[in-house]
C-alpha positions as CSV (number, residue, x, y, z in Angstrom):
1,X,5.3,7.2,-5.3
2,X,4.6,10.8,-3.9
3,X,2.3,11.4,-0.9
4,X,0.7,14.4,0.1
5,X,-0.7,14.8,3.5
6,X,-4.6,15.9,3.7
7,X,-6.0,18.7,5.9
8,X,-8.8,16.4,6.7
9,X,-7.3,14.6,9.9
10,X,-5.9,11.3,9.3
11,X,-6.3,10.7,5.8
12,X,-3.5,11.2,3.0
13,X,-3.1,11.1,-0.6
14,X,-0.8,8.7,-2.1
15,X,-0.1,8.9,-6.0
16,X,1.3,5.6,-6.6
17,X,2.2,3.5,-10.7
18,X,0.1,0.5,-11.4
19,X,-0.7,-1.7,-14.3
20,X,-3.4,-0.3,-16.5
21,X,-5.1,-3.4,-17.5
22,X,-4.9,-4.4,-13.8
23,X,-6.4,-1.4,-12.8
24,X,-9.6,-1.7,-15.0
25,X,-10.3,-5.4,-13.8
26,X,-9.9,-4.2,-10.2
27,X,-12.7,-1.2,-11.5
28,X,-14.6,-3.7,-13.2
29,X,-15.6,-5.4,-10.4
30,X,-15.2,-3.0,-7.7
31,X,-18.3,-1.9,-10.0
32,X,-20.8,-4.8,-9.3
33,X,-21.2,-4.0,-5.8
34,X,-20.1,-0.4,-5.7
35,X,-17.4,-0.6,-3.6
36,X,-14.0,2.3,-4.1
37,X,-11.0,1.6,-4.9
38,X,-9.4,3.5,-1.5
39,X,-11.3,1.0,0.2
40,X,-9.9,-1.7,-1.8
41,X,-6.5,-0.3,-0.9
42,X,-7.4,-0.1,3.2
43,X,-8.5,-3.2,3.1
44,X,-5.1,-4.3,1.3
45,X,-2.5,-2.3,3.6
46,X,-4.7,-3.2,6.8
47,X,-4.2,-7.4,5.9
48,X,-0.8,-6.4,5.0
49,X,-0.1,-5.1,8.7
50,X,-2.1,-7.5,10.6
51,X,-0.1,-10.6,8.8
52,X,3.4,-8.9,9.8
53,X,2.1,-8.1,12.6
54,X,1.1,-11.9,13.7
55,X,4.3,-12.8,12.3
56,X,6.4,-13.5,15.6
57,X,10.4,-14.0,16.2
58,X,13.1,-13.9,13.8
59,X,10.4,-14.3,10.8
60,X,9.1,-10.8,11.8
61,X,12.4,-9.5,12.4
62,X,13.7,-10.6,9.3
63,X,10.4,-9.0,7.5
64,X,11.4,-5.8,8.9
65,X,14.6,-5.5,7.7
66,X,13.4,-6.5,4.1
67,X,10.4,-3.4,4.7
68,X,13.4,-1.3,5.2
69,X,15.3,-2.0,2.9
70,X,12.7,-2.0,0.5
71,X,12.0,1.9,1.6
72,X,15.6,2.7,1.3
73,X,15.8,1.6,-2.2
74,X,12.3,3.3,-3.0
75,X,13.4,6.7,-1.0
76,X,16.8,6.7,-3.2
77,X,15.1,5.8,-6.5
78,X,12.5,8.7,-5.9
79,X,15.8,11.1,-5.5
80,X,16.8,10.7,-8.6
C-alpha cells in the first residue's frame, strides 16, 4: 500500500491490492445507484473507527495492539 498526500486539504491518495473479481461486483453495483467507490471506502474506514471506537476496556486495548502490530508487519513488508 503506498499513499500519497493531496494538495487539496484533507484528502489523500491511497494505492492499495484488491481482488479483481471483487472489485467488479463492488462496481457493478456501486453502478445502479451511482454511487463511487471512495465513498464506498469512507463509508468502510468511518464504520471501521466508530466500532473500535465504541469498543471499551481491555477489548479496545487489546484491538489496538493487534492495529499495531498489524502496521508494523505492513510497514516492514513494504520495506522490502
Amino acid at each position: 500500500m503506498s499513499i500519497k498526500i493531496s494538495d487539496k486539504g484533507k484528502k489523500i491518495r491511497v494505492n492499495i491490492t484488491i481482488d479483481k473479481l471483487l472489485l467488479e461486483q463492488a462496481k457493478t453495483k456501486l453502478g445502479l445507484f451511482g454511487g463511487k467507490l471512495s465513498t464506498l471506502f469512507n463509508a468502510y474506514l468511518n464504520d471501521f473507527v466508530e466500532s473500535i471506537d465504541k469498543k471499551g476496556g481491555e477489548e479496545k486495548k487489546e484491538l489496538i495492539r493487534k492495529i499495531n502490530e498489524l502496521e508494523k508487519r505492513m510497514n516492514k513488508i513494504e520495506k522490502q
